[in-house]
C-alpha positions, 0 to 999 in steps of 0.5 A: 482513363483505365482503372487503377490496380485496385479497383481492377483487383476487385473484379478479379477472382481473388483466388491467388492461384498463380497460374497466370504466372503471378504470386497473387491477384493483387500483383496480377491486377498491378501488372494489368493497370500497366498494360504489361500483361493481358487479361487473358493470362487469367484462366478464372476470370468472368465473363461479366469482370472481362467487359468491365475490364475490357478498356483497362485489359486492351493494349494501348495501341491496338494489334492490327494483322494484315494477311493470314496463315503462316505469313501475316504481319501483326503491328501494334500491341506496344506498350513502352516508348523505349525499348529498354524500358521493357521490349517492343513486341511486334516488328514493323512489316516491309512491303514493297510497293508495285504500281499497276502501270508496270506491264504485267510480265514486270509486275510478276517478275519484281513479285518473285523477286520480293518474295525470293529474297531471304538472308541469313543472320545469327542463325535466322532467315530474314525476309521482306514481308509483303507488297503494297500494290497501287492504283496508279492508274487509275483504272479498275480493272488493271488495279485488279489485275495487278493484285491478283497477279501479285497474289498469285506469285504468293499468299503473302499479305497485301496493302491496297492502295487506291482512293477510288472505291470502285476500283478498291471493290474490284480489287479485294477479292483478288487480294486473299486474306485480310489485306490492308484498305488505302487509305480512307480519307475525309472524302471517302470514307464512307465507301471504304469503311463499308468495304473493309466491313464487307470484307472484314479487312483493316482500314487505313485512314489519312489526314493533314494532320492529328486533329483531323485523323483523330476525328476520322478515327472517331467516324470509322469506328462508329462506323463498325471499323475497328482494325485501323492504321493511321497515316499522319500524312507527315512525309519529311524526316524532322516532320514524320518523327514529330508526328509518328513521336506525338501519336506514340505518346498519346496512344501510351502516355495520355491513353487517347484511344481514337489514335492508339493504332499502328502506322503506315509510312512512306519512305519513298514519298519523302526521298530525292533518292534511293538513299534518303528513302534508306535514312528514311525508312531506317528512321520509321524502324527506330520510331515508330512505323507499323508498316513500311512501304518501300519503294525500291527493291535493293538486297544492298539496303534490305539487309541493313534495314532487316538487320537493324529492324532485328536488333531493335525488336530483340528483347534486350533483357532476352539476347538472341542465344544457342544451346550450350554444347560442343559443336562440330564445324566440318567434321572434326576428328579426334585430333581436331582444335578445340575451342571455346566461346559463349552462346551469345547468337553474334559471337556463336555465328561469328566465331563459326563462320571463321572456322568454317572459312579456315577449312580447319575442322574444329571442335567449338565448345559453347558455355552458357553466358545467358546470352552474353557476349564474351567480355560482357559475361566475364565482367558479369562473372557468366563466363570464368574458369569454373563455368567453362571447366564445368561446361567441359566436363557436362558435354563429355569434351575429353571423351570426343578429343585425343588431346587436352587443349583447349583454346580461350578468346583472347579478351579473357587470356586472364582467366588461363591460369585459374582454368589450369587448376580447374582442368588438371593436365589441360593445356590452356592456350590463348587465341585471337581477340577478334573472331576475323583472325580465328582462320590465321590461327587455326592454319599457323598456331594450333600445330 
């Protein structure tokens, strides 16, 4: 168990300095027994209070990273079973498995497309995150080439999934940076354990079920390996959620170190078909996978699963936001509508995207909402008559216009008359509820 609040304040230094962003040790050292900050947001900590608090400072799932650079997937590190309760932190990384029985032209071709593809979503670029390349042959020199052929497509992080070590041995030096070892198992890990130490690459470990990976945890620890991953072994969705659920809660909730590691998870393995791997794969985003081995390249599943995968790992108390401004959607004159909205990421990308659509160039006025959508921020008072009157004058909207009008969401039509005595001489007119009607409304009512 990790020390408790005050007996970790004991070793702290007291000095009360609040550069770690607290007002006082104590609350500091409160903070640190709920491992929702880290020790090292204390710059005056000795080294000596820094071993003793070494257990009670780790995260409760250690942080494992795969690959290196600009493109690496860094899983583990949560703290919180429910992301309301605070956020999670790390987003499970999507690979795509390519198996070394695939000729080689196929191999690079399936590479390139993994890595071309990329969609954009409230103003951010989302990606696939690397490949899992398996040794389905069997044989040495093929699982080599196919790693290799793979890395040479792009640097991106790395699963090696074979249980022969000879064939893993010929394999790593292919594989760049830091790539992941699959998976050590009761019968070989021995070997593997040696390989991930000689390369100092993370090991991923595999049992039937928790007491038997808890124990192989306990041997490849000892054994000098700390950067592990779990496989359960559970591959059904009612199995995988049990087993993926109980390592979560005893990792957080019993802190029981030997499972408190990010996981690996299959959904192909589990599906009939291309859409249970999808039920699958959208269940180990919600709960609670590291590293998501796909088995199919399909753009019509990724974006789904990017997009929900984006949603869980937002931090809910943080809403994805833009700058508060006015922006201009295809080069609007003087003349040109205006319109106003919050800065919400969702409501920003879509009331935009209609306007660009329209082909009517506009002026968008973007009021500070903390992130709000726009009835939400009218209820939470973030987005009334005085806010957006003030945001009017703040950006110098009259200096840009020729006019004076000025175009509400439909949902706080209400507000119209209190913007009027805020906006003198303004014309406040009132648009459509739904960003999808924007374009009929710029084209048939704006003139």
């Amino acid at each position: 168990m990790g020390l408790s609040g005050l007996e970790i304040y004991k070793l702290l230094p007291k000095t009360n300095c609040k550069e770690c962003g607290f007002p006082t040790c104590l609350a500091f050292a409160m903070k640190l027994s709920q491992k929702s900050v880290e020790l090292a947001a204390c710059p005056y900590v000795s080294e000596e209070a820094k071993e003793k608090l070494a257990a009670s400072a780790a995260p409760p799932i250690r942080p494992v990273t795969v690959g290196a650079d600009k493109k690496k997937i860094t899983v583990g590190g949560e703290t919180v079973l429910f992301r309301h309760d605070k956020t999670f932190f790390n987003p499970p990384g999507l690979v795509v498995r390519i198996p070394d029985t695939l000729p080689a032209a196929e191999i690079t071709r399936l590479a390139q497309q993994v890595t071309g593809y990329s969609v954009e979503r409230v103003g951010l670029d989302l990606s696939l995150d690397g490949f899992a390349v398996e040794n389905a042959s069997g044989d040495a020199a093929k699982f080599a080439a196919a790693v290799e052929a793979v890395h040479a497509v792009a640097d991106w992080p790395l699963v090696l999934m074979s249980p022969n070590p000879q064939a893993m041995e010929a394999a790593l030096p292919k594989a760049g940076t830091r790539p992941l070892i699959y998976a050590a198992t009761a019968d070989n890990w021995e070997a593997l354990a040696g390989l991930a130490k000689k390369f100092k690459a993370p090991l991923a470990i595999k049992a039937d079920n928790l007491d038997d990976l808890a124990d192989l945890s306990e041997k490849v620890g000892n054994a000098g390996v700390q950067d592990i991953v779990l496989d359960p072994g559970a591959r059904g969705l009612t199995d995988s959620l049990a087993a993926l659920t109980q390592l979560r809660r005893l990792a957080l909730k019993k802190s029981f170190r030997l499972l408190g590691f990010p996981i690996i998870t299959f959904p192909g393995e589990g599906a009939v078909d291309a859409d249970e791997e999808a039920i699958l794969a959208t269940e180990f985003i919600a709960k609670y996978g590291g590293i998501i081995v796909l088995d199919r390249f399909d753009p019509a599943v990724l974006y789904p699963l990017l997009t929900l995968r984006l949603n869980i790992y937002t931090d809910p108390q943080k809403p994805i936001q833009v700058s508060p401004g006015v922006y201009e959607i295809g080069a609007p004159k003087p003349e040109s509508p205006l319109l106003v909205t919050t800065n919400f990421s969702l409501t920003y990308f879509s009331v935009a995207g209609e306007v660009e659509a329209s082909g009517v160039p506009t002026w968008l006025l973007i009021c500070d909402s903390e992130g709000m959508s726009v009835l939400t921020a009218w209820a939470a008072g973030k987005f009334d008559a005085e806010k957006i009157a003030k945001t009017v004058k703040q950006f110098g909207v009259a200096d840009k216009i020729s006019h004076k009008k000025i175009v509400l969401p439909g949902f706080v039509a209400t507000i119209s008359g209190e913007l009027e005595e805020e906006l003198p001489g303004w014309e406040i007119r009132v648009g459509p509820r739904e960003a999808v009607d924007i374009s009929g409304y710029l084209k048939n009512f704006w003139t």
